[in-house]
C-alpha positions as CSV (number, residue, x, y, z in Angstrom):
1,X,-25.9,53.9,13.7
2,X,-22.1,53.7,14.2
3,X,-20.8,54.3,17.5
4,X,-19.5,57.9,18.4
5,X,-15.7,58.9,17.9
6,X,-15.4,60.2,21.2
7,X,-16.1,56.7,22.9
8,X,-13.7,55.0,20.7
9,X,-13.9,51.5,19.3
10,X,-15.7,48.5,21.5
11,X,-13.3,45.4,21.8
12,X,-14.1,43.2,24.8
13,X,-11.5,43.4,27.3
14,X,-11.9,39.5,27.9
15,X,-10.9,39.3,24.0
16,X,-8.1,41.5,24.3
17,X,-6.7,40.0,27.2
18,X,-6.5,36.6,25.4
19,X,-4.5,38.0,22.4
20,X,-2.0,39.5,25.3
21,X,1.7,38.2,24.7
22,X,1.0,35.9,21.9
23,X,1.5,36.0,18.2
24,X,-0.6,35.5,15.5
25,X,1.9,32.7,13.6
26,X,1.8,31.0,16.9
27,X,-1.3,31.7,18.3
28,X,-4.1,28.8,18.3
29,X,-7.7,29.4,17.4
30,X,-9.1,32.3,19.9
31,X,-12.9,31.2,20.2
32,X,-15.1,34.2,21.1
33,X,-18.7,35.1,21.6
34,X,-18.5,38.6,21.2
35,X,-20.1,39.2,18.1
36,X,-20.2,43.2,18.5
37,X,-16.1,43.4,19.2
38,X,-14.7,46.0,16.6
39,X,-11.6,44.6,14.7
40,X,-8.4,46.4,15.6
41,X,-4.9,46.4,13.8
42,X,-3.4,44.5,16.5
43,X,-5.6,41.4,15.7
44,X,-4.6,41.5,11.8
45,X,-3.3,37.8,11.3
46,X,-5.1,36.2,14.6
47,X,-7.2,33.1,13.9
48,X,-10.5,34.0,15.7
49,X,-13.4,31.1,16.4
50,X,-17.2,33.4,15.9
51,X,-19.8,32.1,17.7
52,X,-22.9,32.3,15.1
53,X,-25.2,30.4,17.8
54,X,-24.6,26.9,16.4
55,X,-21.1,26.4,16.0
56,X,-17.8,28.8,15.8
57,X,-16.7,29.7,12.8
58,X,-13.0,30.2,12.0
59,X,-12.3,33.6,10.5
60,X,-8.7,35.1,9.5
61,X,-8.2,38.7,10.3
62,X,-6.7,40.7,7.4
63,X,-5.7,44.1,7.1
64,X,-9.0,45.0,5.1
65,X,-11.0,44.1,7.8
66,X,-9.7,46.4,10.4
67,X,-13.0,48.5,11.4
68,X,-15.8,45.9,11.1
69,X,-17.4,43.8,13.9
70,X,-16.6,40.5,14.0
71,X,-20.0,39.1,14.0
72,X,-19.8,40.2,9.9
73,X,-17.6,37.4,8.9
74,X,-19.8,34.8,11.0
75,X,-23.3,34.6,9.5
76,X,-26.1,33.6,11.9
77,X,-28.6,32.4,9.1
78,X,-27.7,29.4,6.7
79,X,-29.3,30.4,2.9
80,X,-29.9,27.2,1.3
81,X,-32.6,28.7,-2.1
82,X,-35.5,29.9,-3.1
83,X,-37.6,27.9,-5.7
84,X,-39.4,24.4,-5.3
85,X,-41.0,22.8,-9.0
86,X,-40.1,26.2,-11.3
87,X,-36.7,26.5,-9.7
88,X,-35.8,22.8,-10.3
89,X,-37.1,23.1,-14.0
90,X,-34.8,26.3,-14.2
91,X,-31.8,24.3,-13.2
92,X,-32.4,21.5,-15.1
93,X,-32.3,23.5,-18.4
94,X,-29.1,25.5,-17.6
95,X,-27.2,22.0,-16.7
96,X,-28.3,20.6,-20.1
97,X,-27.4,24.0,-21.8
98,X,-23.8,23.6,-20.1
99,X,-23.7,20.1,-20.8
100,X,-25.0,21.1,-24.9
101,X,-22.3,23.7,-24.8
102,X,-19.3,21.3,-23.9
103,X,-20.4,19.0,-26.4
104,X,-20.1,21.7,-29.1
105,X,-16.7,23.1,-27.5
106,X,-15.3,18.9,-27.5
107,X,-16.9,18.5,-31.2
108,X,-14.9,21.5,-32.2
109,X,-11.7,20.0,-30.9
110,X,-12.0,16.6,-32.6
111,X,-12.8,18.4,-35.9
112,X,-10.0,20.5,-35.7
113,X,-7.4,17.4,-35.6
């Protein structure tokens, strides 16, 4: 549910007190841990550390990004695949199907000259 237009957007006060006189060529990395912070033009360019509960990650601010919540750009789970002995098998045979496929493409060449 977004938040209401009458209350405006939520920055943290703490974060906008930290990008207070400084600009964002200059500025060092701004480490934050508030996720939930709404992205304002005036941070377009800013160098922001995200906390995802591990580690902060560094995120750019562009202009597209003006609206969204910080904590977007900062993923809290790590995805590493789905599969196990089918996946593997599935791999396999689309590496030796790339590998077939350059053969053909480097054959080609040579044939060619």
């Amino acid at each position: 549910m977004t938040r209401s237009l009458k209350k405006g957007p939520h920055i943290d006060p703490k974060l906008l007190k930290k990008l207070q006189g400084k600009s964002a060529s200059t500025a060092p990395l701004i480490k934050t841990w508030s996720r939930v912070s709404q992205i304002s033009p005036e941070m377009v360019g800013f160098l922001f550390g995200v906390y995802n509960g591990k580690t902060h990650i560094e995120v750019r601010v562009t202009e597209e990004m003006v609206g969204h919540r910080l904590g977007e750009f900062s993923p809290t789970k790590k995805f590493i695949r789905h599969g196990g002995k089918m996946q593997k098998e599935l791999e396999q045979k689309k590496k030796e199907g790339e590998i077939a496929a350059a053969k053909a493409a480097k054959g080609e060449t040579a044939a060619k000259k």
